[in-house]
C-alpha positions in Angstrom: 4.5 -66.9 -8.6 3.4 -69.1 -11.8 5.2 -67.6 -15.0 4.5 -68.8 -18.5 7.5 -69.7 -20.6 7.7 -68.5 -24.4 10.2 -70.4 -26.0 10.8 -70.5 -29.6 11.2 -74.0 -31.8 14.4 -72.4 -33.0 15.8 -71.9 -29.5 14.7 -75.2 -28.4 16.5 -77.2 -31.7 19.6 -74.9 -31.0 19.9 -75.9 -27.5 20.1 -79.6 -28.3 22.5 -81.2 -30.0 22.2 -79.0 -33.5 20.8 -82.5 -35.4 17.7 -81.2 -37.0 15.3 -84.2 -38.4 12.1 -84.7 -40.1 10.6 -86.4 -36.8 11.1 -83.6 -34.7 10.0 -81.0 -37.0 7.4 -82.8 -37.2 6.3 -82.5 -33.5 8.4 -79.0 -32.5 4.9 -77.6 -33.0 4.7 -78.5 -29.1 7.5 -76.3 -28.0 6.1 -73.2 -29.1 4.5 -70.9 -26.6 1.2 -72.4 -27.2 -0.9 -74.4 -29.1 -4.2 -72.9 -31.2 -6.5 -72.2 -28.6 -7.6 -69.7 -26.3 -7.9 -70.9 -23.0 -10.0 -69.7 -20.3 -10.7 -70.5 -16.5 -13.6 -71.5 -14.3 -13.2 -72.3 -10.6 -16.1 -75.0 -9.1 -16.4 -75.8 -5.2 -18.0 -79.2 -5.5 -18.8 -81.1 -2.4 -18.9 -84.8 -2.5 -21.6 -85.6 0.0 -21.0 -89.2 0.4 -17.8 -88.4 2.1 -19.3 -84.6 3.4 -15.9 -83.6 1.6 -15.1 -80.1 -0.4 -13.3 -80.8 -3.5 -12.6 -77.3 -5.0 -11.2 -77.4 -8.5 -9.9 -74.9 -11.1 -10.4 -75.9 -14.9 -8.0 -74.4 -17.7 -10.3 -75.7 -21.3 -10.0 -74.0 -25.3 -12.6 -71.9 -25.0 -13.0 -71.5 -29.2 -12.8 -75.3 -29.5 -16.1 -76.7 -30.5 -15.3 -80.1 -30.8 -15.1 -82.8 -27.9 -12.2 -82.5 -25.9 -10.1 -85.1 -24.0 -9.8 -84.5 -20.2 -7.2 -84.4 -18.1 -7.0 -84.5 -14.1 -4.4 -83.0 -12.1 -3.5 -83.6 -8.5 -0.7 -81.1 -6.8 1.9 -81.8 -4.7 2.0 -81.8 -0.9 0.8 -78.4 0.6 -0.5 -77.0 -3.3 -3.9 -75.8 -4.3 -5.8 -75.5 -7.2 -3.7 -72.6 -8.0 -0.5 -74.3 -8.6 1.1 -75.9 -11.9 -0.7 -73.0 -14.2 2.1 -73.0 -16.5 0.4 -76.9 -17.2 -3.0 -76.4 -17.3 -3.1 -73.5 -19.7 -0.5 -75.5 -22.4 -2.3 -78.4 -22.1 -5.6 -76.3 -22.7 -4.2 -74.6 -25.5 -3.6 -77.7 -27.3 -6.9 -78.9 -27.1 -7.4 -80.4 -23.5 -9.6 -79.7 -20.4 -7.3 -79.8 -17.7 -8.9 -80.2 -14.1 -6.8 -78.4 -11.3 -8.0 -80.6 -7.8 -7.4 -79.5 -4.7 -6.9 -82.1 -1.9 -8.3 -81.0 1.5 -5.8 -82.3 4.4 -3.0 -82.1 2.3 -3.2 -79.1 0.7 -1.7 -74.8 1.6 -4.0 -74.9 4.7 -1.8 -77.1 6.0 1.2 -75.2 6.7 -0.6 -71.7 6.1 -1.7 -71.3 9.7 1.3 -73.3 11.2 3.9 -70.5 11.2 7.3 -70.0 9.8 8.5 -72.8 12.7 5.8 -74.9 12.3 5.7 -75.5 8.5 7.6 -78.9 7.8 6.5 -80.3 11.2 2.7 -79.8 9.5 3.8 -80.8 6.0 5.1 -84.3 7.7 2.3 -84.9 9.8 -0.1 -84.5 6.6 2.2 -86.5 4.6 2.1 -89.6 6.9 -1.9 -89.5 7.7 -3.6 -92.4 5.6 -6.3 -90.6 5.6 -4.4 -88.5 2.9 -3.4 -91.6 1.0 -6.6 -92.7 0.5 -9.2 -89.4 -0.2 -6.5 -88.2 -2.4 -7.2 -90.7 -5.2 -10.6 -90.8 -4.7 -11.0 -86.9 -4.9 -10.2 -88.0 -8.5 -12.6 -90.2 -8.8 -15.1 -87.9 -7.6 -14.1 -85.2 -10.6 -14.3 -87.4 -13.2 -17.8 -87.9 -11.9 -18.8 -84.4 -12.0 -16.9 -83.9 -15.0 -19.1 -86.8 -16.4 -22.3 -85.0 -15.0 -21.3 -81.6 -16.8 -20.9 -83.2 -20.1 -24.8 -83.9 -19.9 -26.1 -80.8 -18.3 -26.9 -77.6 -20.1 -23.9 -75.3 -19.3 -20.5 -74.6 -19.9 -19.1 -78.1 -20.7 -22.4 -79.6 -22.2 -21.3 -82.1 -24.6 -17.7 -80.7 -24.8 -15.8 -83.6 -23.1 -14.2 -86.8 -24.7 -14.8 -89.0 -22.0 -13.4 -91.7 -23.6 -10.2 -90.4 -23.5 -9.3 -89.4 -19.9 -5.8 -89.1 -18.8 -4.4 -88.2 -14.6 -1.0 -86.0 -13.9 -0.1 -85.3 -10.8 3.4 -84.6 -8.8 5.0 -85.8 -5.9 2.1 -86.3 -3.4 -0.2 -86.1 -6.8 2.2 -88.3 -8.6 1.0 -90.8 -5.7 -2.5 -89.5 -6.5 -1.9 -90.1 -10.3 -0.7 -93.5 -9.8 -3.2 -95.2 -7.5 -5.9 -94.1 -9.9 -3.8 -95.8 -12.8 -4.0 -99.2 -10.5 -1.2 -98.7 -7.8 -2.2 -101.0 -4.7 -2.1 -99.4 -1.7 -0.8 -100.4 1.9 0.9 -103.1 3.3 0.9 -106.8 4.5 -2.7 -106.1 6.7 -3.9 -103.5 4.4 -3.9 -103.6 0.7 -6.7 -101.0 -1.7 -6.5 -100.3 -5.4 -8.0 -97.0 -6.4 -7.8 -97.7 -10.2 -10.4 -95.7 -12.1 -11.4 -98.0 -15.4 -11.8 -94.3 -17.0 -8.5 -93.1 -16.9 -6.4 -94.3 -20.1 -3.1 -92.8 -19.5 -1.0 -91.0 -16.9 2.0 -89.0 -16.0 3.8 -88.9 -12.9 6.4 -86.5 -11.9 8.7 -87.5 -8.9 6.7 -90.3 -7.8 7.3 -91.5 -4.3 8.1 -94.8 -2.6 6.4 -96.2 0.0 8.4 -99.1 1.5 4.9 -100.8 3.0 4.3 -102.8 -0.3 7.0 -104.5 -2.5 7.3 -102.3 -5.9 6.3 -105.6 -7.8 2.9 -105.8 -5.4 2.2 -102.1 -6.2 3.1 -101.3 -9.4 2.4 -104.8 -11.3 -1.1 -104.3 -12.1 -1.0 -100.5 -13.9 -1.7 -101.4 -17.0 -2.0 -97.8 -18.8 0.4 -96.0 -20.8 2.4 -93.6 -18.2 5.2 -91.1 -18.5 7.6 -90.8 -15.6 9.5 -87.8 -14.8 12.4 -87.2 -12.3 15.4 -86.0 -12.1 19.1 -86.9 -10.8 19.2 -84.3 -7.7 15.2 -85.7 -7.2 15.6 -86.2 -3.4 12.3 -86.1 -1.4 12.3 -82.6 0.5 9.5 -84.9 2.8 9.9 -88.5 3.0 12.4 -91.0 2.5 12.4 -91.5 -1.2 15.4 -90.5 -3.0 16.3 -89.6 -6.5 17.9 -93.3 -7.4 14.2 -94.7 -6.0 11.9 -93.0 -8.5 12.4 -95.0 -11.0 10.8 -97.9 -9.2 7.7 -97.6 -10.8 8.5 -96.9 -14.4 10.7 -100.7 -13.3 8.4 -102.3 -11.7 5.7 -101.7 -14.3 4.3 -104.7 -16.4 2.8 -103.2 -19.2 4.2 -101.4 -22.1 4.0 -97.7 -23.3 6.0 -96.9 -20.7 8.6 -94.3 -20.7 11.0 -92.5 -18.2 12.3 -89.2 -18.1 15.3 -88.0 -16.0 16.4 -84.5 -16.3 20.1 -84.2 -15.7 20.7 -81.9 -12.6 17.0 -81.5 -12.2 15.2 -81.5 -8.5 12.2 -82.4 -6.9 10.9 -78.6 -7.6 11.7 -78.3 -11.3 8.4 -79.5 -11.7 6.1 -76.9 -9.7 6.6 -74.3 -12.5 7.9 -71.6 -10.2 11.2 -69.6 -11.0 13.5 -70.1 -8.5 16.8 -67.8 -8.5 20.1 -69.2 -9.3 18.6 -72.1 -11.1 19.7 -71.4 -14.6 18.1 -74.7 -16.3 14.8 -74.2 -14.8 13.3 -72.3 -18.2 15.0 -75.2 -20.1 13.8 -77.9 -18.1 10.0 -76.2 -18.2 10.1 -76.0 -21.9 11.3 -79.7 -22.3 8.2 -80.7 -19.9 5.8 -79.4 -21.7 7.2 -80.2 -24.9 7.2 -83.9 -23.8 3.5 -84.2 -21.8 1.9 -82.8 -24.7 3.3 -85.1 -27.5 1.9 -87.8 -24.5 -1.0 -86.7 -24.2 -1.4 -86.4 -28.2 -0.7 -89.7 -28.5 -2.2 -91.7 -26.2 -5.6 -89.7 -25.8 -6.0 -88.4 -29.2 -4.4 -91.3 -30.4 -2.3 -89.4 -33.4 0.9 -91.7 -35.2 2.8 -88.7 -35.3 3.1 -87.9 -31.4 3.7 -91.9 -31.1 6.5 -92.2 -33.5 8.1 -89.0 -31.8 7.9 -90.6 -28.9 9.3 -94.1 -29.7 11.6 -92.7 -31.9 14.6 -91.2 -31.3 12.3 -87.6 -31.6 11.6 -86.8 -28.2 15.5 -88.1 -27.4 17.0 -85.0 -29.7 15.0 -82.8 -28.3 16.0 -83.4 -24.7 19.7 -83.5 -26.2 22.2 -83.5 -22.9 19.3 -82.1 -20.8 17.7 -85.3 -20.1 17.7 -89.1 -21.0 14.8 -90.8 -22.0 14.2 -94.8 -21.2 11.4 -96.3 -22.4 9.6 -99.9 -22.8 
């Protein structure tokens, strides 16, 4: 079950290493509980009928925030749902974003639902290694920035709400994959190579990205060009898959462009990330509270485009903050 997590700025300066400076009071704003907005929910089933596909969606937005707002599109791991990663949407959407929850038929909980306890991985593999996946994944996103697009111009909830020229993609694991073919990833091998990139999206973060072997890591990743924040951990081994924790840095490597940073909790795994406590994992609250510190200085900066959050994190803010938790490489 999705928890919120109430932390403090006190208990979060406290529990790094005790140096208090001007740049990260200056953005400790973003580990409060939550920023100044309400945020409400609306759930759309929207059916793309050029690929007779169901893309349902769940949207966390301020509801008492009048002016445009950036958007944000999130794609969840494999076996999620739209119902996943709440503890993301609604901080994001308290601090001023509309955050798109998508849900990815084929690789989604209907996958292992129905398989039984025995069955479960065996489905989870077999959805994970169908290109199909690989490919409407990415273009599910596509396909919400449309309607997203459409909703800004017709009379409704969202009319005229949206900054759609600021339009960022999260996603993890599987939606890390997601996250990054829309940022320009080229997919497939030596007989098959597709780019996905979405001219909309202006930044990204990625969270336990995996590695497909089919396409040299200087093939795929050389042509993102957008700002991204990649997140991992040291004990981030693939629970599906073959990528291990040394092998998701490739990307944040293997990227060209600049604004690019790289976070690597210390003793964090692959399921740090899915918001869910877990007993006997002691760091998760931490670890949950330094993620959405850090995603929301990113998103401040690079789709509201404020010094501050940029400084923070170029400076050595966003590093005192982490303290021992995590380290933080950037270029």
């Amino acid at each position: 079950m999705l928890r919120r997590y109430p932390f403090l700025l006190a208990i979060v300066i406290a529990a790094t290493s005790g140096v208090v400076s001007a740049d990260v009071n200056d953005l400790g704003v973003y580990a409060d509980t939550a920023g100044p907005y309400k945020v409400d929910i609306v759930r759309y089933d929207w059916v793309d009928s050029l690929r007779n596909r169901s893309v349902p969606v769940k949207i966390y937005y301020p509801a008492d925030c009048n002016a445009p707002c950036p958007l944000i599109v999130f794609s969840h791991g494999l076996g999620g749902s739209r119902e996943n990663y709440e503890y993301l949407g609604r901080r994001w959407a308290s601090w001023g974003y509309v955050s798109v929850h998508v849900q990815h038929k084929g690789s989604d909980d209907e996958v292992w639902k129905n398989a039984g306890p025995a069955g479960e991985m065996a489905a989870l593999k077999k959805a994970s290694a169908d290109p199909a996946n690989s490919v409407d994944r990415p273009k599910d996103i596509n396909f919400a920035i449309d309607q997203m697009e459409k909703l800004n111009k017709a009379s409704g909830l969202f009319k005229g709400r949206l900054d759609l020229d600021h339009i960022g993609v999260a996603g993890h694991s599987f939606g890390a994959y997601t996250t990054l073919a829309v940022a320009g990833q080229v997919v497939g091998g030596r007989l098959f190579q597709k780019s996905f990139a979405d001219p909309r999206v202006k930044a990204a973060i990625a969270m336990s990205a995996p590695v497909f072997r089919r396409q040299p890591p200087d093939k795929a990743y050389g042509k993102i060009k957008i700002p991204v924040m990649h997140m991992t951990g040291t004990l981030d081994d693939s629970p599906i898959g073959e990528t291990s924790a040394k092998e998701r840095r490739l990307p944040f490597d293997y990227i060209k462009a600049g604004d690019q940073y790289l976070v690597t909790f210390n003793g964090g795994d692959h399921a740090i990330f899915s918001g869910r406590a877990r007993q006997n994992n002691i760091k998760d609250e931490r670890f949950h509270s330094l993620i959405l510190a850090s995603t929301a200085a990113f998103w401040d900066a690079y789709l509201k485009d404020e010094p501050k959050a940029k400084i923070w994190l170029k400076g050595s803010g966003i590093r005192k903050l982490m303290g021992q938790d995590a380290t933080v490489e950037m270029k």
